[in-house]
PDB file of N, CA, C and O in Angstrom:
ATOM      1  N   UNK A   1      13.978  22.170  -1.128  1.00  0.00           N
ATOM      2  CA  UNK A   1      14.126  20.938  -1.856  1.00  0.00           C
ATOM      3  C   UNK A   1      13.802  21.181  -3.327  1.00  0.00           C
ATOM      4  O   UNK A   1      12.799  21.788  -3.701  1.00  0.00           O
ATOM      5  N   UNK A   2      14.838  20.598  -4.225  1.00  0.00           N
ATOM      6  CA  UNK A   2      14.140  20.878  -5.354  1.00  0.00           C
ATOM      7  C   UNK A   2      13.401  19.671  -6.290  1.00  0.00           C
ATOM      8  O   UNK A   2      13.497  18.463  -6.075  1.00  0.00           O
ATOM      9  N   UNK A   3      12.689  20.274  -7.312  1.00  0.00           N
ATOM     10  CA  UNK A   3      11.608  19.137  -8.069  1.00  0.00           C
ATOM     11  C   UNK A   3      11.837  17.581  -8.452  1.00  0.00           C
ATOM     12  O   UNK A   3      11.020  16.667  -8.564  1.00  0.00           O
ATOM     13  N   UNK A   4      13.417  17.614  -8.633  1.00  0.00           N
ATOM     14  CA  UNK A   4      13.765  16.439  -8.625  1.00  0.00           C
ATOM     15  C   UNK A   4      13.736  14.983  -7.214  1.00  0.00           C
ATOM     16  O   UNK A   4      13.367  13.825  -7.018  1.00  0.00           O
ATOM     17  N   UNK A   5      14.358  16.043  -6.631  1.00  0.00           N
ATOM     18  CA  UNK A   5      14.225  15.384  -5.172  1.00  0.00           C
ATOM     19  C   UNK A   5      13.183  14.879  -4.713  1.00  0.00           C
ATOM     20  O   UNK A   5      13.136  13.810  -4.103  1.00  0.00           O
ATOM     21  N   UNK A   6      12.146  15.688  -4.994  1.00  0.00           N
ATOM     22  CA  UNK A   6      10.664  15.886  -4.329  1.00  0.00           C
ATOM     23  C   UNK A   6      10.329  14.131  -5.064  1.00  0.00           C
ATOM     24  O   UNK A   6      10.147  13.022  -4.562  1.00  0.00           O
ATOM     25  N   UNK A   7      10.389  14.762  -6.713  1.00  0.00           N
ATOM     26  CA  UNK A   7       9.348  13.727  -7.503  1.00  0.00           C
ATOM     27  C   UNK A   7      10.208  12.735  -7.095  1.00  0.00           C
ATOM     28  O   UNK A   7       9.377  11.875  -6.803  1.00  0.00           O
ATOM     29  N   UNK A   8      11.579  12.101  -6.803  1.00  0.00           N
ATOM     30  CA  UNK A   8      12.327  10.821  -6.545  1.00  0.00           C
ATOM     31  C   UNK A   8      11.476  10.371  -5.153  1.00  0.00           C
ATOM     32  O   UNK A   8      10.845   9.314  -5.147  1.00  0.00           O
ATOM     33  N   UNK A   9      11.511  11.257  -3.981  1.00  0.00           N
ATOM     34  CA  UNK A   9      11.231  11.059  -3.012  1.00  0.00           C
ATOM     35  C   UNK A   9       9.821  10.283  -2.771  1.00  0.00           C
ATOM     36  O   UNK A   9       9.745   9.249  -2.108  1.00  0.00           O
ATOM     37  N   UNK A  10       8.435  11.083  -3.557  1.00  0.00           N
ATOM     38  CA  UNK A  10       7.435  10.941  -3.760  1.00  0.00           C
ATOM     39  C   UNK A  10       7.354   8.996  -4.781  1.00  0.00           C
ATOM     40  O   UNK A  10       6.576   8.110  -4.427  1.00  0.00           O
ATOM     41  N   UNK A  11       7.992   8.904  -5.537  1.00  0.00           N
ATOM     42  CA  UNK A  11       8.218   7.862  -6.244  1.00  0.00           C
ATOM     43  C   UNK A  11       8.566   6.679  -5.617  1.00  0.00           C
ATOM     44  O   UNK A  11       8.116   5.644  -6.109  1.00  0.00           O
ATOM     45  N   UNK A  12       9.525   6.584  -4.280  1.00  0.00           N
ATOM     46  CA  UNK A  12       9.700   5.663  -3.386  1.00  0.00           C
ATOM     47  C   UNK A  12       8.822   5.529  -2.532  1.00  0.00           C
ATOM     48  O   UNK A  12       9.056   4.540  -1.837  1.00  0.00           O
ATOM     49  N   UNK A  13       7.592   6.245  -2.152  1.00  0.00           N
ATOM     50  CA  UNK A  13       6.601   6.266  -1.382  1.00  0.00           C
ATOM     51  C   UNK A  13       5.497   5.750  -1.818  1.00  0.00           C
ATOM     52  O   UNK A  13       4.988   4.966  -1.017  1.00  0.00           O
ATOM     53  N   UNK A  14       4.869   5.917  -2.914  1.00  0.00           N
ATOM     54  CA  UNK A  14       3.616   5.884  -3.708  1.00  0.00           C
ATOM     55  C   UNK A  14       3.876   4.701  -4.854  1.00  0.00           C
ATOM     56  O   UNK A  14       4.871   4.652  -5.577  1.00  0.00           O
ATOM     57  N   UNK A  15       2.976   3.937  -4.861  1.00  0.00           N
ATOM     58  CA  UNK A  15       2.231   3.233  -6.209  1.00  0.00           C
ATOM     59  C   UNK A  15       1.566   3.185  -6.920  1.00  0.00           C
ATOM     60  O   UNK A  15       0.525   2.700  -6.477  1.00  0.00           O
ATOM     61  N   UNK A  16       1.481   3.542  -8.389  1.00  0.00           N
ATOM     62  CA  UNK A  16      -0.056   3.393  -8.641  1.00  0.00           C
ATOM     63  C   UNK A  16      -0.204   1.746  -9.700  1.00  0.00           C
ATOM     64  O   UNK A  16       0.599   1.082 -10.356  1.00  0.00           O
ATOM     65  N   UNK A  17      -1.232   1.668  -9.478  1.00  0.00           N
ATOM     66  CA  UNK A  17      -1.894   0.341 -10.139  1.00  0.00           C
ATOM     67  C   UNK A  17      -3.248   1.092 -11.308  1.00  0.00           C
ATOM     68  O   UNK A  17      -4.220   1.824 -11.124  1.00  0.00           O
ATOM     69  N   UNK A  18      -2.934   0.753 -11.914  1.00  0.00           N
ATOM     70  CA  UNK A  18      -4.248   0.852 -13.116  1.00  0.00           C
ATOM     71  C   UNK A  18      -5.251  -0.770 -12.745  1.00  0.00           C
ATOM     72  O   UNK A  18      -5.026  -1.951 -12.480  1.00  0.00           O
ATOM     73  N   UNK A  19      -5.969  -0.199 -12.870  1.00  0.00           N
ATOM     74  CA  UNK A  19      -7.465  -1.534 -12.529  1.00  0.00           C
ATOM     75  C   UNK A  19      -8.111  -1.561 -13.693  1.00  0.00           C
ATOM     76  O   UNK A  19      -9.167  -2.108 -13.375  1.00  0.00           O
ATOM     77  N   UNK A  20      -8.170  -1.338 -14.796  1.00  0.00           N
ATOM     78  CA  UNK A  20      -9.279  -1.456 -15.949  1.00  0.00           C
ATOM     79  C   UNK A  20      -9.091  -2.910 -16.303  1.00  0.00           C
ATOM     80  O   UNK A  20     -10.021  -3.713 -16.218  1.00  0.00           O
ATOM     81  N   UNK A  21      -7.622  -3.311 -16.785  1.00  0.00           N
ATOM     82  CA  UNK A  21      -7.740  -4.028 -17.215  1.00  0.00           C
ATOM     83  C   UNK A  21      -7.631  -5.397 -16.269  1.00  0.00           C
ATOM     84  O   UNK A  21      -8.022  -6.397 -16.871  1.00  0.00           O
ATOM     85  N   UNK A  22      -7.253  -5.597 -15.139  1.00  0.00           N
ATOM     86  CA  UNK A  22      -7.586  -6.619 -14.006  1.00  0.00           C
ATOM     87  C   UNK A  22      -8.946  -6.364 -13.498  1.00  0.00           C
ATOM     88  O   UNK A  22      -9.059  -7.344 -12.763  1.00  0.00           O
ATOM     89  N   UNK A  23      -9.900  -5.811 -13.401  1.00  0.00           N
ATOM     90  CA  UNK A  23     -10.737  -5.457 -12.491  1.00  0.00           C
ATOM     91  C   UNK A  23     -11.892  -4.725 -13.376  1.00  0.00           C
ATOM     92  O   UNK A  23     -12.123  -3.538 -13.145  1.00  0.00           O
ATOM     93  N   UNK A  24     -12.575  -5.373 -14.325  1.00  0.00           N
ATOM     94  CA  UNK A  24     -13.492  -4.588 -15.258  1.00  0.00           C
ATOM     95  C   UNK A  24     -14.758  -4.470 -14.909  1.00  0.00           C
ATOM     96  O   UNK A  24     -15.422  -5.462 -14.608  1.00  0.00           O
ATOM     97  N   UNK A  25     -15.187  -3.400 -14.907  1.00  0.00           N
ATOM     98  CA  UNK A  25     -16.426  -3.273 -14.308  1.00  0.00           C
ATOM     99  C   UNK A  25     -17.560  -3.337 -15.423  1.00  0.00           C
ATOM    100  O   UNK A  25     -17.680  -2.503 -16.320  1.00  0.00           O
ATOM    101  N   UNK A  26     -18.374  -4.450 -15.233  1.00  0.00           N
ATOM    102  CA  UNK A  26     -19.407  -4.832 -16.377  1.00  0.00           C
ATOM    103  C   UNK A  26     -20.757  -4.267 -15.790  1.00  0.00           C
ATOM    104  O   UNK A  26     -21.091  -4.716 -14.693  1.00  0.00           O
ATOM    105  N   UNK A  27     -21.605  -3.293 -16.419  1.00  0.00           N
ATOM    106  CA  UNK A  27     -23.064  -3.060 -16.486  1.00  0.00           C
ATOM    107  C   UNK A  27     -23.740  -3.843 -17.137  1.00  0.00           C
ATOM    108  O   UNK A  27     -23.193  -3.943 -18.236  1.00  0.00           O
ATOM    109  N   UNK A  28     -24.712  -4.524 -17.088  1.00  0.00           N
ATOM    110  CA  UNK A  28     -25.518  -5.420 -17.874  1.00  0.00           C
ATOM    111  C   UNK A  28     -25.060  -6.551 -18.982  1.00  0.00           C
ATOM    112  O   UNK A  28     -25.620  -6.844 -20.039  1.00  0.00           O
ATOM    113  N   UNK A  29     -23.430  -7.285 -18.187  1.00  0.00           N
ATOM    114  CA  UNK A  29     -23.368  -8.351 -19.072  1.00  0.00           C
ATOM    115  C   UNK A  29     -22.156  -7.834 -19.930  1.00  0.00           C
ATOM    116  O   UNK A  29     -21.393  -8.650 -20.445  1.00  0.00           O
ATOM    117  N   UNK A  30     -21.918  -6.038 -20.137  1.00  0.00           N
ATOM    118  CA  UNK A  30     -20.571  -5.914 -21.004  1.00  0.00           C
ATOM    119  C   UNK A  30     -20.073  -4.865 -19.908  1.00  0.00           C
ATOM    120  O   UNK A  30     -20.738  -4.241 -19.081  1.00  0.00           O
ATOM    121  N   UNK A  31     -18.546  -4.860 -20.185  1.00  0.00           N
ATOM    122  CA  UNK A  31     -17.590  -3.884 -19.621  1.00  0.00           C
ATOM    123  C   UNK A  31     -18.227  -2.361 -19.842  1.00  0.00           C
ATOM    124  O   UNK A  31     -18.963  -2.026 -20.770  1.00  0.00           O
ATOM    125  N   UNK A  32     -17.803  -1.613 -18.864  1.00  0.00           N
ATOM    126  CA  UNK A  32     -18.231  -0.381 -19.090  1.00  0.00           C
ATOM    127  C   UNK A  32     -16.915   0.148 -18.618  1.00  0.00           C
ATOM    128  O   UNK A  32     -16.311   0.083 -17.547  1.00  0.00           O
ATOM    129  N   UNK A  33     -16.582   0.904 -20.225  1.00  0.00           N
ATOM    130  CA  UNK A  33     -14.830   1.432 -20.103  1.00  0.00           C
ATOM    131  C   UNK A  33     -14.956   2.423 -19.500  1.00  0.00           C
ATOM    132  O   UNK A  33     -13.858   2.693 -19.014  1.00  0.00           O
ATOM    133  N   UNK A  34     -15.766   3.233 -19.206  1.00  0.00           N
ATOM    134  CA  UNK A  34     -15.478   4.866 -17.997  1.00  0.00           C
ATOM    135  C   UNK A  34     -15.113   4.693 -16.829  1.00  0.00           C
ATOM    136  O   UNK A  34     -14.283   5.250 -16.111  1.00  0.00           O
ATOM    137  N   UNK A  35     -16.271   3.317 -16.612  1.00  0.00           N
ATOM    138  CA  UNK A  35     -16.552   2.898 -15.195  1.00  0.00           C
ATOM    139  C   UNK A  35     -14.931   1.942 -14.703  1.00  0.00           C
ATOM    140  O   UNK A  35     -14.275   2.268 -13.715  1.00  0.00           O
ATOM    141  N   UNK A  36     -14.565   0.829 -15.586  1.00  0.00           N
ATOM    142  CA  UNK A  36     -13.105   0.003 -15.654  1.00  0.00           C
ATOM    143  C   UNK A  36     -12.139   1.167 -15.273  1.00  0.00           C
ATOM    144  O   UNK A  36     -11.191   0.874 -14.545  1.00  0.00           O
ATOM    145  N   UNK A  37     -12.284   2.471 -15.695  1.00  0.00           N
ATOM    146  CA  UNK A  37     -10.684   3.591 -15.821  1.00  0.00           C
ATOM    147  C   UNK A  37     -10.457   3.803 -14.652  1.00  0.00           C
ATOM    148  O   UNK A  37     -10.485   5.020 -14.466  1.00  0.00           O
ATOM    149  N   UNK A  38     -10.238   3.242 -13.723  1.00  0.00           N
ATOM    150  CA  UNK A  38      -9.475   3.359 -12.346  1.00  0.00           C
ATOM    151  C   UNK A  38      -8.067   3.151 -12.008  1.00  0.00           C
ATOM    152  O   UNK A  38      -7.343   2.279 -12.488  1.00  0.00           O
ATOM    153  N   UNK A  39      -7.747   4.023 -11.143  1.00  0.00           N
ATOM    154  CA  UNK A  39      -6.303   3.480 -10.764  1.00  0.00           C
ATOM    155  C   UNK A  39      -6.270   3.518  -9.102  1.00  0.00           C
ATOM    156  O   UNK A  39      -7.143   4.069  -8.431  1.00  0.00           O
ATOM    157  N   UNK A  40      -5.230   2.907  -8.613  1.00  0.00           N
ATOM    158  CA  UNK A  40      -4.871   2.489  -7.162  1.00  0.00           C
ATOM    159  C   UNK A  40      -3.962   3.324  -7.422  1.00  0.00           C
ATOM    160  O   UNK A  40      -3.285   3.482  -8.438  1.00  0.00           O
ATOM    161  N   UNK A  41      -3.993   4.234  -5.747  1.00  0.00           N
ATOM    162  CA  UNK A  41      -2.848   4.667  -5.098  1.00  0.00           C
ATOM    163  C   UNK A  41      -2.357   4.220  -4.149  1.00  0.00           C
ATOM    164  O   UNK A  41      -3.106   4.557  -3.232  1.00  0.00           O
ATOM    165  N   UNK A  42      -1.208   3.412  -3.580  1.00  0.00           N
ATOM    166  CA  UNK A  42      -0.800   2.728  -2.255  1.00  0.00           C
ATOM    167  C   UNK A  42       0.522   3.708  -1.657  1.00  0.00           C
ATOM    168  O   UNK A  42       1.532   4.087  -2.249  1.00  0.00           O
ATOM    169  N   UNK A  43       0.029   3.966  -0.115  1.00  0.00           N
ATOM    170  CA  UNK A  43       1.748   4.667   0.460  1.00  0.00           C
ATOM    171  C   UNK A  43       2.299   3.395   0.508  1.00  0.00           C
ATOM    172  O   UNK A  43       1.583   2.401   0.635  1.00  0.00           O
ATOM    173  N   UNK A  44       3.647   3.329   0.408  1.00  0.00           N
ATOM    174  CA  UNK A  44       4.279   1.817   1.094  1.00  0.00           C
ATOM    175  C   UNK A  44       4.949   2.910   2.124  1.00  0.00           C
ATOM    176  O   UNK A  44       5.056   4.135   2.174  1.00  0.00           O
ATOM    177  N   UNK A  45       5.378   1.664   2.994  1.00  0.00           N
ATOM    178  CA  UNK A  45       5.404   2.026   4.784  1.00  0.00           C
ATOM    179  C   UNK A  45       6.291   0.974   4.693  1.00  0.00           C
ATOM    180  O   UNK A  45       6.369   0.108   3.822  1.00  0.00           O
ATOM    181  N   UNK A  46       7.374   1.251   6.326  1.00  0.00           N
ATOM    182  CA  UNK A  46       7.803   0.146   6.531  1.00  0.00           C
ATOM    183  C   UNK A  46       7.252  -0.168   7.965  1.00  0.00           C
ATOM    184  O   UNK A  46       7.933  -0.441   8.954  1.00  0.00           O
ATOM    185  N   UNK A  47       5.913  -0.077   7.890  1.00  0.00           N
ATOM    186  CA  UNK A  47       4.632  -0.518   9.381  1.00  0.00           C
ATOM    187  C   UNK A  47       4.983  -1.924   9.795  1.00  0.00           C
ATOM    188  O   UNK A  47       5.469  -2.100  10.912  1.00  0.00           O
ATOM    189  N   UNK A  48       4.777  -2.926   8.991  1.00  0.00           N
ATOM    190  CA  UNK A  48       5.317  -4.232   9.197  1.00  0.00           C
ATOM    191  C   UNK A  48       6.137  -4.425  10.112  1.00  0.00           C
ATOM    192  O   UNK A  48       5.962  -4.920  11.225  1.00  0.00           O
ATOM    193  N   UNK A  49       7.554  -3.803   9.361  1.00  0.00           N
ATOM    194  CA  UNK A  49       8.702  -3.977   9.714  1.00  0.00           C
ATOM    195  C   UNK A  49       8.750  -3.397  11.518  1.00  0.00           C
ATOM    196  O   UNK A  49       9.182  -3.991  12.506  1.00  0.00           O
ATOM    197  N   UNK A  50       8.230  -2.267  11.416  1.00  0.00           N
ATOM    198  CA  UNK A  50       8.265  -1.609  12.848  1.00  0.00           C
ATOM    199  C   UNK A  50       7.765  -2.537  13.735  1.00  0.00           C
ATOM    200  O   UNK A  50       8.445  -2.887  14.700  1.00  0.00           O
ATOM    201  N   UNK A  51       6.279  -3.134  13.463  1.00  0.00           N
ATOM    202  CA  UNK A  51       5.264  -3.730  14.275  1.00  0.00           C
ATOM    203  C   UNK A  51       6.986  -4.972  14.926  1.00  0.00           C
ATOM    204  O   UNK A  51       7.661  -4.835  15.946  1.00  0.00           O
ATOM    205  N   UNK A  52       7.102  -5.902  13.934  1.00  0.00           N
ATOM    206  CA  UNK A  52       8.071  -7.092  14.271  1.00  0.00           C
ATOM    207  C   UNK A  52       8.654  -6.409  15.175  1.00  0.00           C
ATOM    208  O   UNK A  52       8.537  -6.908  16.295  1.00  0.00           O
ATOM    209  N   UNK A  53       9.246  -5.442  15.123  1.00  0.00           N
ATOM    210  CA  UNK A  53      10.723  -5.328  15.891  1.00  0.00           C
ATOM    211  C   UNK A  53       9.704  -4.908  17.089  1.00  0.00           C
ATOM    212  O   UNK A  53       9.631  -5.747  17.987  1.00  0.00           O
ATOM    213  N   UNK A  54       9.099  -4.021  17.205  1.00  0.00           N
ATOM    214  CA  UNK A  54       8.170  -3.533  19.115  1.00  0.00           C
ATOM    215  C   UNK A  54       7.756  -5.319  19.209  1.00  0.00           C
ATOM    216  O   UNK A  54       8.439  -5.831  20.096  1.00  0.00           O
ATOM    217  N   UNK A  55       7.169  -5.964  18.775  1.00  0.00           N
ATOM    218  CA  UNK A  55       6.609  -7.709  18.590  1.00  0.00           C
ATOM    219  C   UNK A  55       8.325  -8.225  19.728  1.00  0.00           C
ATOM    220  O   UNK A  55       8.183  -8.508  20.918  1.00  0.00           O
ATOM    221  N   UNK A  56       9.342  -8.237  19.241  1.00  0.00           N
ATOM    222  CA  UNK A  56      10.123  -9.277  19.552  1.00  0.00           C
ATOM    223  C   UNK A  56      10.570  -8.082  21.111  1.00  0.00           C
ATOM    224  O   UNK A  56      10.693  -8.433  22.285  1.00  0.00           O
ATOM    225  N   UNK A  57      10.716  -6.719  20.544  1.00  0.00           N
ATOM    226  CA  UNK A  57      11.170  -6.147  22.289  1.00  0.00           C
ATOM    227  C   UNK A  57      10.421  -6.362  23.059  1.00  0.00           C
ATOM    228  O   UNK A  57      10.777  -6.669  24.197  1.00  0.00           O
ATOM    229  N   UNK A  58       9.004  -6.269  22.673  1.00  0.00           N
ATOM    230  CA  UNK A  58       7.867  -6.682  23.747  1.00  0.00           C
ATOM    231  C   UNK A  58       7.824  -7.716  24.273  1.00  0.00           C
ATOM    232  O   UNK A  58       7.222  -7.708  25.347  1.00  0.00           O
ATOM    233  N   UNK A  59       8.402  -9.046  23.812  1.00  0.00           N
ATOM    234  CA  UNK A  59       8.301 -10.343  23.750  1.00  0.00           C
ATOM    235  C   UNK A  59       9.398 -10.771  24.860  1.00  0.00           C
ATOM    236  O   UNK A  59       9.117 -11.648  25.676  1.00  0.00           O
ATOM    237  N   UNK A  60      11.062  -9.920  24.867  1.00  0.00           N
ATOM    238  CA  UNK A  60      11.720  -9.709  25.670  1.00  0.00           C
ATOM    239  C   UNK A  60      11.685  -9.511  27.128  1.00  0.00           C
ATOM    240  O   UNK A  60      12.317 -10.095  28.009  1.00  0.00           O
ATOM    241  N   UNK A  61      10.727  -8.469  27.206  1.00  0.00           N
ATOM    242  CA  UNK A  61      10.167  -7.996  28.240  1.00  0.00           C
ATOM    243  C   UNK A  61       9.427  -8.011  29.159  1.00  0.00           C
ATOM    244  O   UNK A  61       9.542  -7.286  30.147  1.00  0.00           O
ATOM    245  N   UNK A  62       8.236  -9.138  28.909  1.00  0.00           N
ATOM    246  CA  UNK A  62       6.936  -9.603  29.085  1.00  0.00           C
ATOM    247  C   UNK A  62       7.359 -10.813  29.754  1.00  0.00           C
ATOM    248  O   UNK A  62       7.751 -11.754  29.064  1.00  0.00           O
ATOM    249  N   UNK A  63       7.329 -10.900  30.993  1.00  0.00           N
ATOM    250  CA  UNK A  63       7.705 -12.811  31.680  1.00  0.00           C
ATOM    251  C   UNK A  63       6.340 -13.539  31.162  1.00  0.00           C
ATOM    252  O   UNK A  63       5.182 -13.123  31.179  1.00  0.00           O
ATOM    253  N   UNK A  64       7.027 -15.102  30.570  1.00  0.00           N
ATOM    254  CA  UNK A  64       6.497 -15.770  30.015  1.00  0.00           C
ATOM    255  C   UNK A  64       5.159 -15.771  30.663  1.00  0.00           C
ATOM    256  O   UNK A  64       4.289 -15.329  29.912  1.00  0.00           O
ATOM    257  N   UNK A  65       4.706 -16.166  31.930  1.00  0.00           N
ATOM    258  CA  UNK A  65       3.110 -15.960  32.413  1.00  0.00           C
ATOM    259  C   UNK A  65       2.320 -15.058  32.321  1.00  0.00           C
ATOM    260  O   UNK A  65       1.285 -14.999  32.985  1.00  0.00           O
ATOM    261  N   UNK A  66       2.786 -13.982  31.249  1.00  0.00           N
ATOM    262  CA  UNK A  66       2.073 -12.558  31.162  1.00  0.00           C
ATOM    263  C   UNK A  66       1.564 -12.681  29.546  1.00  0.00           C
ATOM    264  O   UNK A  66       0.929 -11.804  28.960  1.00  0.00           O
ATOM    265  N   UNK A  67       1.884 -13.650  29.113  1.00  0.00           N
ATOM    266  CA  UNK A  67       1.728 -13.494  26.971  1.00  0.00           C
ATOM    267  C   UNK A  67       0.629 -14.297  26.776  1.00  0.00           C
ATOM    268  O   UNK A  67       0.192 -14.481  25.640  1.00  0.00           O
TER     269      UNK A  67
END
């Protein structure tokens, strides 16, 4: 695979969020900018999506006196 692919691939997977400026972390009353310099990493998944669909086959399957 090459670098392009990779970094596209990696790019549809991953998020990042910077937190300093939503989310400031104050020591004694003022911001403390070392402490604020954070960032979020999130995988996105399509977990949700999976869960629904096993949710409605299961739901299929299961006679109503069993749910």
């Amino acid at each position: 695979m090459n670098d392009e692919k990779v970094r596209n691939w990696v790019r549809s997977k991953i998020t990042a969020n910077g937190l300093s400026s939503s989310q400031l972390v104050s020591i004694g009353g003022a911001e403390d900018k070392n402490a604020s310099r954070r960032v979020e990493f999130r995988v996105r998944t399509n977990a949700e999506e999976k869960i629904a669909v096993f949710l409605e086959k299961w739901q299929q399957t299961v006679r109503p006196s069993e749910r």
